[in-house]
Chimera marker file (.cmm) of the C-alpha trace (Angstrom):
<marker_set name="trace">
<marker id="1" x="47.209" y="110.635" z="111.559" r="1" g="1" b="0" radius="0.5"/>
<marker id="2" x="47.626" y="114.164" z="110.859" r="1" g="1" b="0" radius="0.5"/>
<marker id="3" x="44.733" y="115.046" z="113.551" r="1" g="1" b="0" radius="0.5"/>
<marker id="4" x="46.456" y="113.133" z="115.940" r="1" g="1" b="0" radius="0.5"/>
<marker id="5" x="49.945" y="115.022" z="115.751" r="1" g="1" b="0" radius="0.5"/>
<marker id="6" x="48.167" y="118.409" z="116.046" r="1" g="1" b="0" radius="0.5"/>
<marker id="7" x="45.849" y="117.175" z="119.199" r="1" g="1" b="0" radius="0.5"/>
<marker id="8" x="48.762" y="115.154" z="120.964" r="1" g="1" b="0" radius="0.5"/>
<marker id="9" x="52.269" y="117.208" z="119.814" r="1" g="1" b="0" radius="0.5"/>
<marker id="10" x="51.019" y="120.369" z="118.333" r="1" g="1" b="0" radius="0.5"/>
<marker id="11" x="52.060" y="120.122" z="115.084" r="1" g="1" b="0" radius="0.5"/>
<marker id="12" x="51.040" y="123.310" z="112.563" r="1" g="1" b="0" radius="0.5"/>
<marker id="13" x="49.355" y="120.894" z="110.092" r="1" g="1" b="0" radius="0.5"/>
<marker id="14" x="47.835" y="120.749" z="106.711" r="1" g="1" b="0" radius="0.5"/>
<marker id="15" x="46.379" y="118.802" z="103.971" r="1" g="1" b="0" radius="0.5"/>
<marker id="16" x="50.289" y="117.267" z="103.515" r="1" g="1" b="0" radius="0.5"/>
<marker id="17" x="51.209" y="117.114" z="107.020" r="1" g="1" b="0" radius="0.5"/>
<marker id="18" x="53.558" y="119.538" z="109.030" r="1" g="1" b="0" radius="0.5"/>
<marker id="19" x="55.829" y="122.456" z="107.357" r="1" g="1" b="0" radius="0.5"/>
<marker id="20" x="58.587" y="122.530" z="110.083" r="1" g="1" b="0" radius="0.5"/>
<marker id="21" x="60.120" y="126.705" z="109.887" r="1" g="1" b="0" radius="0.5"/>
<marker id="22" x="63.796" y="126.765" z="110.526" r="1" g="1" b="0" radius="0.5"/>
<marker id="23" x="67.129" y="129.502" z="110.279" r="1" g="1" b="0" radius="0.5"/>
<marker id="24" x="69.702" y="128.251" z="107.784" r="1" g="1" b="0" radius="0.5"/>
<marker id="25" x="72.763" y="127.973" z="109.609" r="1" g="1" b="0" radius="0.5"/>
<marker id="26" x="75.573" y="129.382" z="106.761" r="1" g="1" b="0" radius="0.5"/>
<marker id="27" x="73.238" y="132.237" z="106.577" r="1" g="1" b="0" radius="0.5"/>
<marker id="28" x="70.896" y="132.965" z="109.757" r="1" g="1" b="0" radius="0.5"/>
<marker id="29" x="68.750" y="135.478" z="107.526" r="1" g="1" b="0" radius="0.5"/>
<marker id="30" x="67.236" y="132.379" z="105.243" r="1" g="1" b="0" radius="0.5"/>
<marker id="31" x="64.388" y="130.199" z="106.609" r="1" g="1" b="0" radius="0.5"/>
<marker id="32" x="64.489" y="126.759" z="105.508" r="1" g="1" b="0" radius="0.5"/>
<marker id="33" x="61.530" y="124.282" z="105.595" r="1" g="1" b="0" radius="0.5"/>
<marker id="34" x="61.274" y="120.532" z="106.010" r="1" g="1" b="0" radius="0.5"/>
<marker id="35" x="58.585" y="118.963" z="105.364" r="1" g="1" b="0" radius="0.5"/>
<marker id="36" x="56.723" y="115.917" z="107.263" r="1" g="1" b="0" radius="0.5"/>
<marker id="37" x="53.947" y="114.027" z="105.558" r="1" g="1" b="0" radius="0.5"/>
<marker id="38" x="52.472" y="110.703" z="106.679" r="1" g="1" b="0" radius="0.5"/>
<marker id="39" x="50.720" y="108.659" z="104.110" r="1" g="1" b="0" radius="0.5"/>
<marker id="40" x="47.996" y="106.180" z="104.502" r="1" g="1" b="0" radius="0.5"/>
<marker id="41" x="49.227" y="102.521" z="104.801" r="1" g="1" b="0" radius="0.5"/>
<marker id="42" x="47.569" y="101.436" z="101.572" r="1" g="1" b="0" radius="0.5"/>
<marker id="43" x="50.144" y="104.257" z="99.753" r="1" g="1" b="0" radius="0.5"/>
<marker id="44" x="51.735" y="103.577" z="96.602" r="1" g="1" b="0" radius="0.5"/>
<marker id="45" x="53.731" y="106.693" z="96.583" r="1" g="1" b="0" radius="0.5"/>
<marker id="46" x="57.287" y="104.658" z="97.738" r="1" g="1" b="0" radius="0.5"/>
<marker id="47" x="57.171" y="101.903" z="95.171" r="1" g="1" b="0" radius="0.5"/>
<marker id="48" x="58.860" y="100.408" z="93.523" r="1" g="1" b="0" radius="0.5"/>
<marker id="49" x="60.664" y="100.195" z="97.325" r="1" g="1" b="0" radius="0.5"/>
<marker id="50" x="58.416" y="97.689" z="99.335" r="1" g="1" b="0" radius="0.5"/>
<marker id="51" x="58.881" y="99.678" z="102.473" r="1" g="1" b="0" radius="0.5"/>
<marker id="52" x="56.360" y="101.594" z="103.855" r="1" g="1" b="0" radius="0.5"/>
<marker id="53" x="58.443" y="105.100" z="104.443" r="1" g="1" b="0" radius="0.5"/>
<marker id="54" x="60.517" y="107.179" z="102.290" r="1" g="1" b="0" radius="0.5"/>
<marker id="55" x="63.228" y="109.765" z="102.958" r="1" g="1" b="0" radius="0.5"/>
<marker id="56" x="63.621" y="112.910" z="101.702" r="1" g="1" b="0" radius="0.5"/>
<marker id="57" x="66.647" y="115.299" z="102.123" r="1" g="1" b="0" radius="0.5"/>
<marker id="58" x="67.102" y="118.726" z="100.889" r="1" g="1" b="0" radius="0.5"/>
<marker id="59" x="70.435" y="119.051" z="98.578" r="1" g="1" b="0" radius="0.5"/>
<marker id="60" x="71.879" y="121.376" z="96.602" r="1" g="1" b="0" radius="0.5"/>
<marker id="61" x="72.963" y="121.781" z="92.819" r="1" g="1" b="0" radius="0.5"/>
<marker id="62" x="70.440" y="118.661" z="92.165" r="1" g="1" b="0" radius="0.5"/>
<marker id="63" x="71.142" y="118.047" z="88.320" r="1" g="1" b="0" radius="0.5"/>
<marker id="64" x="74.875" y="117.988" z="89.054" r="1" g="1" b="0" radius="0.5"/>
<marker id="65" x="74.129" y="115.545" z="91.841" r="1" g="1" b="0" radius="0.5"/>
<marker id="66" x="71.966" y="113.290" z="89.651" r="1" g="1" b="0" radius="0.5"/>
<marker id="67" x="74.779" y="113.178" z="86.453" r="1" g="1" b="0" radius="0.5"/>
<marker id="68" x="77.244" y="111.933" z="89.163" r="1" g="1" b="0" radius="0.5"/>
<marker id="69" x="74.688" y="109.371" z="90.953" r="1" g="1" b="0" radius="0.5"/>
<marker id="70" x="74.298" y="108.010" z="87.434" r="1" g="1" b="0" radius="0.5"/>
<marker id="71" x="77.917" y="107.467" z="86.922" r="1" g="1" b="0" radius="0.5"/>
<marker id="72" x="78.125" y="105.894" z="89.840" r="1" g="1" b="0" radius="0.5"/>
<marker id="73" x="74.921" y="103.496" z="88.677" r="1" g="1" b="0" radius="0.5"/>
<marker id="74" x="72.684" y="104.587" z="91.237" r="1" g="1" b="0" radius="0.5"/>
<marker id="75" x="69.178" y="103.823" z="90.605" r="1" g="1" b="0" radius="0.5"/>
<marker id="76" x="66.816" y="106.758" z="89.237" r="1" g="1" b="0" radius="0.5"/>
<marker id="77" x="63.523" y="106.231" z="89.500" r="1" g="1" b="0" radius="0.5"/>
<marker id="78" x="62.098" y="108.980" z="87.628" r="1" g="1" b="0" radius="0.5"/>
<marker id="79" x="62.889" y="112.344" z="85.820" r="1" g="1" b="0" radius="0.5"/>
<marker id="80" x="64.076" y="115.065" z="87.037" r="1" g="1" b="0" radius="0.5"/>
<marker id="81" x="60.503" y="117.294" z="88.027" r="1" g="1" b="0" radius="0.5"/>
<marker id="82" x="61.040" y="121.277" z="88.397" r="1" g="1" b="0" radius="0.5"/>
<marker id="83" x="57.949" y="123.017" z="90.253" r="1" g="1" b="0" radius="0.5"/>
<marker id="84" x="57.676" y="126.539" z="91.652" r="1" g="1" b="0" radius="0.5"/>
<marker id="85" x="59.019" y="125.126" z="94.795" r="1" g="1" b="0" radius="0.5"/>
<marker id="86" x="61.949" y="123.182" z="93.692" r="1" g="1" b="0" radius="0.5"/>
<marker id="87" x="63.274" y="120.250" z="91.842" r="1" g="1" b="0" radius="0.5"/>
<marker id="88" x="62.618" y="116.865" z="92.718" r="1" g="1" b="0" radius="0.5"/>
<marker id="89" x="64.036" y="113.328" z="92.080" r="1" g="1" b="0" radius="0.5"/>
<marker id="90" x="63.800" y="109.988" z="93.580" r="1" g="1" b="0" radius="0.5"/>
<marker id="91" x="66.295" y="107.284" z="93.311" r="1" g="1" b="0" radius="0.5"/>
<marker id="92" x="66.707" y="103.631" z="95.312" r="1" g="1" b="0" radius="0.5"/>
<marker id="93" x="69.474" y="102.956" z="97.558" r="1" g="1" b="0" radius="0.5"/>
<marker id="94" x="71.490" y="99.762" z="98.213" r="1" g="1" b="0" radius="0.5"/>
<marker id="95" x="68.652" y="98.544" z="100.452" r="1" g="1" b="0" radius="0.5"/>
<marker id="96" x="65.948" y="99.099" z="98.342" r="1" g="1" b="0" radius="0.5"/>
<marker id="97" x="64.775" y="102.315" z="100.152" r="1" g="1" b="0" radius="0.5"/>
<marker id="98" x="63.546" y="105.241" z="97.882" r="1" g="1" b="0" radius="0.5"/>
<marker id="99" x="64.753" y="108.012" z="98.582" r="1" g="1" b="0" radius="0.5"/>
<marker id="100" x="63.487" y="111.788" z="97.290" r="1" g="1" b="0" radius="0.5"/>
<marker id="101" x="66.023" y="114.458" z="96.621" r="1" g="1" b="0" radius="0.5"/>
<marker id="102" x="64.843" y="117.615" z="96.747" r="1" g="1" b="0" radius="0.5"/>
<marker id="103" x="66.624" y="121.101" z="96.164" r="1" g="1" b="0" radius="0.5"/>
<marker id="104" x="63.992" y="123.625" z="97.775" r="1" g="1" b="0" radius="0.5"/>
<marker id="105" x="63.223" y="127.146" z="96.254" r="1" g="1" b="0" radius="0.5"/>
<marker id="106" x="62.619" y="128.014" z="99.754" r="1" g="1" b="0" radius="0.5"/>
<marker id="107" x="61.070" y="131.873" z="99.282" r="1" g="1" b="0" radius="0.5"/>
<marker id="108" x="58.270" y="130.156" z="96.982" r="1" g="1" b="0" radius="0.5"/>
<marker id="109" x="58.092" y="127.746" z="99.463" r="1" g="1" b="0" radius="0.5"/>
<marker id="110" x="57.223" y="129.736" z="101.751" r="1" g="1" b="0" radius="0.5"/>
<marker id="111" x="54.438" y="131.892" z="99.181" r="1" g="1" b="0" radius="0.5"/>
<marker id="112" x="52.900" y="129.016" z="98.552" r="1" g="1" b="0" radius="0.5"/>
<marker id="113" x="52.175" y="128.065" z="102.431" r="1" g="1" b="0" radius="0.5"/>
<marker id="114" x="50.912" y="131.373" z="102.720" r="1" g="1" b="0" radius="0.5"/>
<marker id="115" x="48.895" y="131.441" z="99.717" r="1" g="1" b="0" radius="0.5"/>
<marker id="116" x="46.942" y="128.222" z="101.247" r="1" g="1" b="0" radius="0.5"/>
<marker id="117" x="47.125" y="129.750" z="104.397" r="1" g="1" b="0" radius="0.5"/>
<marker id="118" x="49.088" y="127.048" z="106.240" r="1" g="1" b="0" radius="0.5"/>
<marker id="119" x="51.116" y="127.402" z="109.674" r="1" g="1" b="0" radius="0.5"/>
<marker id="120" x="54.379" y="126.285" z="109.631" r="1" g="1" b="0" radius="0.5"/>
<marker id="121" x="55.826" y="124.423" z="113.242" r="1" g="1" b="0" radius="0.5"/>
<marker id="122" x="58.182" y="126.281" z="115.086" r="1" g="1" b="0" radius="0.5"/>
<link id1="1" id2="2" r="1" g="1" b="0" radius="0.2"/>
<link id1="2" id2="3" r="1" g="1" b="0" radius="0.2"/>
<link id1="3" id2="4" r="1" g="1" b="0" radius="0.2"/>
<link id1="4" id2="5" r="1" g="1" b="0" radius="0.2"/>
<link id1="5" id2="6" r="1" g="1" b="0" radius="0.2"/>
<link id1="6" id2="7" r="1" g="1" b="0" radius="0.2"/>
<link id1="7" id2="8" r="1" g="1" b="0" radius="0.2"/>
<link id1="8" id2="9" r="1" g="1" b="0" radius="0.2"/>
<link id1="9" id2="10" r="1" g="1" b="0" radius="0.2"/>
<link id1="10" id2="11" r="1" g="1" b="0" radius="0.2"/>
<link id1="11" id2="12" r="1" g="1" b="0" radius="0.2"/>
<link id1="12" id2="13" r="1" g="1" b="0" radius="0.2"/>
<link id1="13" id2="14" r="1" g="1" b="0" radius="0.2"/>
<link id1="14" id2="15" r="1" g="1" b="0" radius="0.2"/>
<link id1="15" id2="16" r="1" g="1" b="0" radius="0.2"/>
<link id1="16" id2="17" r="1" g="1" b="0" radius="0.2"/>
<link id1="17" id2="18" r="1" g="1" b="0" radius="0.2"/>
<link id1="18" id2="19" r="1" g="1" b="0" radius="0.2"/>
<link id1="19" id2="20" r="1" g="1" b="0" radius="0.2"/>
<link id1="20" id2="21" r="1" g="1" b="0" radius="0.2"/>
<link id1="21" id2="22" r="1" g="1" b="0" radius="0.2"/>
<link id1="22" id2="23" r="1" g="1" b="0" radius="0.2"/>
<link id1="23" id2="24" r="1" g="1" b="0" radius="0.2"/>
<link id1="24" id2="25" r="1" g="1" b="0" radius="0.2"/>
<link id1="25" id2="26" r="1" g="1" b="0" radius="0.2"/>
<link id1="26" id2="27" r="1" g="1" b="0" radius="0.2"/>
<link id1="27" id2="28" r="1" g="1" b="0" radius="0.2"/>
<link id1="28" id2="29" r="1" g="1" b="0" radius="0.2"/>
<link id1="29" id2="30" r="1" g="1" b="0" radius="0.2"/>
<link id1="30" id2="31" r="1" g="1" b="0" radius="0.2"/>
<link id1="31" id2="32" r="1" g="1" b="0" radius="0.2"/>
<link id1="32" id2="33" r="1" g="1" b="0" radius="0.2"/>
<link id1="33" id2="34" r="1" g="1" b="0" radius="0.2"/>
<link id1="34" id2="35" r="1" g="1" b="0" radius="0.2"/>
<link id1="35" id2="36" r="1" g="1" b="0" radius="0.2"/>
<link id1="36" id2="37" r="1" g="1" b="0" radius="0.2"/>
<link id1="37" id2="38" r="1" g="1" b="0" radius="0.2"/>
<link id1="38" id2="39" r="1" g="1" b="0" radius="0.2"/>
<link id1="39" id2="40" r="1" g="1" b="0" radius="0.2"/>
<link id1="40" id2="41" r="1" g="1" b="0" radius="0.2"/>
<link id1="41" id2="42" r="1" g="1" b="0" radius="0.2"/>
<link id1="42" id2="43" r="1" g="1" b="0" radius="0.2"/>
<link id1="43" id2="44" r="1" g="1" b="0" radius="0.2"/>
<link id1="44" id2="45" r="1" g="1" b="0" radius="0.2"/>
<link id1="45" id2="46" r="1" g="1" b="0" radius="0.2"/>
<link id1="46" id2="47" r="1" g="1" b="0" radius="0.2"/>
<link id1="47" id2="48" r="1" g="1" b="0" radius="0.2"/>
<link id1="48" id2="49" r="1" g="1" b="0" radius="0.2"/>
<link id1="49" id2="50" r="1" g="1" b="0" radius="0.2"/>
<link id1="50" id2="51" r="1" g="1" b="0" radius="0.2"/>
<link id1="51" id2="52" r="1" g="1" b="0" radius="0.2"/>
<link id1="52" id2="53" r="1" g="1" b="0" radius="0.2"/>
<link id1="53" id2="54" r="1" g="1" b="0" radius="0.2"/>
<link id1="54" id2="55" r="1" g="1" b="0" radius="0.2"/>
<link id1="55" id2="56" r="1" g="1" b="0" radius="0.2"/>
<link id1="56" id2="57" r="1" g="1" b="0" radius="0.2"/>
<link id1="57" id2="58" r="1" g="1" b="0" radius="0.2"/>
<link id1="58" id2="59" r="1" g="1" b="0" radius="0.2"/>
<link id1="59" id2="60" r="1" g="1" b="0" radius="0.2"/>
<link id1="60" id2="61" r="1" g="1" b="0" radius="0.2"/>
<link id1="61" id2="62" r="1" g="1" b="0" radius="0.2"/>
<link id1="62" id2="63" r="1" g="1" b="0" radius="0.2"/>
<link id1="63" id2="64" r="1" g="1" b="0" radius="0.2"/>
<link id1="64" id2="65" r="1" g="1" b="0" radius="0.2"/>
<link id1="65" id2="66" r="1" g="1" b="0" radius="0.2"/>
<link id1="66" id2="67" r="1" g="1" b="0" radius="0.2"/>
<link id1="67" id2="68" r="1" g="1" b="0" radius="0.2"/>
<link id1="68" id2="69" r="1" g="1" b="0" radius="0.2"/>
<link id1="69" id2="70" r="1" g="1" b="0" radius="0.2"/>
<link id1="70" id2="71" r="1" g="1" b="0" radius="0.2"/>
<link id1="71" id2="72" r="1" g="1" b="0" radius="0.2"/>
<link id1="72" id2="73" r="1" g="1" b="0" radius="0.2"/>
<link id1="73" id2="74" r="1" g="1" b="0" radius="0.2"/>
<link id1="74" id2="75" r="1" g="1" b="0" radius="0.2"/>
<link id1="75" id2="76" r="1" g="1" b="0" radius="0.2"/>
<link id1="76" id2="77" r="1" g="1" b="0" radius="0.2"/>
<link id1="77" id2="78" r="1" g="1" b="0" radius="0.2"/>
<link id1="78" id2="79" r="1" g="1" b="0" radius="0.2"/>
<link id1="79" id2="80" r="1" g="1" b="0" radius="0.2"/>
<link id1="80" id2="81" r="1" g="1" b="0" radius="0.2"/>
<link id1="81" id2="82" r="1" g="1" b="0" radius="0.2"/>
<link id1="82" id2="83" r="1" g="1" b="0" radius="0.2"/>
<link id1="83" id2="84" r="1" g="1" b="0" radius="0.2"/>
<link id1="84" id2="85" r="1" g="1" b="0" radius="0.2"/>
<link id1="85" id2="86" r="1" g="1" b="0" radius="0.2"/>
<link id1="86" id2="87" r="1" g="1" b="0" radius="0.2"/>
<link id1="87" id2="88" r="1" g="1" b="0" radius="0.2"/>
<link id1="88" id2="89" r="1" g="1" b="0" radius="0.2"/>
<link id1="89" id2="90" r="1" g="1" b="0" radius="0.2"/>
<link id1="90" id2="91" r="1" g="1" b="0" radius="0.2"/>
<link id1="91" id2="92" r="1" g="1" b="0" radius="0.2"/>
<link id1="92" id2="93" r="1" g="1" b="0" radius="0.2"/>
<link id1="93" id2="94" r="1" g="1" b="0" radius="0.2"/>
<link id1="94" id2="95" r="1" g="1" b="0" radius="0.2"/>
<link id1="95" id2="96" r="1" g="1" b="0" radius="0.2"/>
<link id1="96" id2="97" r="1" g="1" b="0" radius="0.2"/>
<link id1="97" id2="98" r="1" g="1" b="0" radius="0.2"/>
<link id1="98" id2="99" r="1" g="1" b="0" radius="0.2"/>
<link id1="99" id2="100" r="1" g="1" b="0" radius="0.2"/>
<link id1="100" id2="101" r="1" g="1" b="0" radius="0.2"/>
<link id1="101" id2="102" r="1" g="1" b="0" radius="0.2"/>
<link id1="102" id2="103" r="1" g="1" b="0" radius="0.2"/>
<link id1="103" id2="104" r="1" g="1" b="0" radius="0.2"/>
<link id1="104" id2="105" r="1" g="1" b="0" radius="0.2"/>
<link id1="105" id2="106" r="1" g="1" b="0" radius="0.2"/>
<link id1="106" id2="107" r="1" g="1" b="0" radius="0.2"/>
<link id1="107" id2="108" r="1" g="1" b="0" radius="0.2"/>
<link id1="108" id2="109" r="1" g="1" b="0" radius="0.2"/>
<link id1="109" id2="110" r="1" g="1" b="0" radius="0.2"/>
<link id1="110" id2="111" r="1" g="1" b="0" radius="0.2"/>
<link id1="111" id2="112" r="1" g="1" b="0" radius="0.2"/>
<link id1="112" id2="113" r="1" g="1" b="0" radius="0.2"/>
<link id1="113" id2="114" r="1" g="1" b="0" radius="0.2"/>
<link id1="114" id2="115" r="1" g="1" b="0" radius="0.2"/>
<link id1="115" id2="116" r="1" g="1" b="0" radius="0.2"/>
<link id1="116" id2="117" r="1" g="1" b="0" radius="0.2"/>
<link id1="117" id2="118" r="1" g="1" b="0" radius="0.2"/>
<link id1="118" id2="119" r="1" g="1" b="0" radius="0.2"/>
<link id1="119" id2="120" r="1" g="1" b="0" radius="0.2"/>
<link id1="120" id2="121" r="1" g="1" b="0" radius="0.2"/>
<link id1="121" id2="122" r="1" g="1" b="0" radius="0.2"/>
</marker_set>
């Protein structure tokens, strides 16, 4: 799948998929990356959701947001996971969707592309 994105629609990809390089908007001197990532059909990754896709979106201040999701009784899936990248949680939402939360340390973001020489999309 990844093969066929860089062939057909020229996406900068890797062994994760495709590292799209953006300008934050409330300051125009930070990058900001998303990240795209198909996964084979046979996947696991999204359970317990029986869908076959997951969202992720970028957020800031993650543990605060997680104590207030679980006041509200939103489901958490798992702990809280810090890497040299960023934090990471995943939670369910009222349709059963998982969703990953992710607040991005986007400068070691960015190292770490580098260091495994990957190409971001522009």
């Amino acid at each position: 799948m990844r093969e066929w994105y860089k062939i057909h629609l020229g996406l900068n990809t890797n062994q994760y998929g495709a590292v799209f390089e953006w300008w934050q908007g409330a300051d125009s001197t930070k990058k900001g990356f998303t990240q795209w990532s198909p996964f084979s059909e046979k996947t696991k990754y999204f359970e317990p959701s029986a869908k076959d896709f997951m969202i992720n979106y970028r957020v800031e201040n993650l543990q605060g947001l997680v104590d207030q999701l679980k006041k509200d009784s939103v489901t958490i899936v798992d702990t809280l996971e810090t890497v040299e990248y960023g934090k990471f949680i995943h939670i369910m939402d009222l349709e059963n969707n998982k969703v990953e939360l992710w607040e991005p340390n986007d400068a070691e973001y960015e190292r770490l592309g580098k260091k495994m020489g990957s190409m971001t999309t522009k």
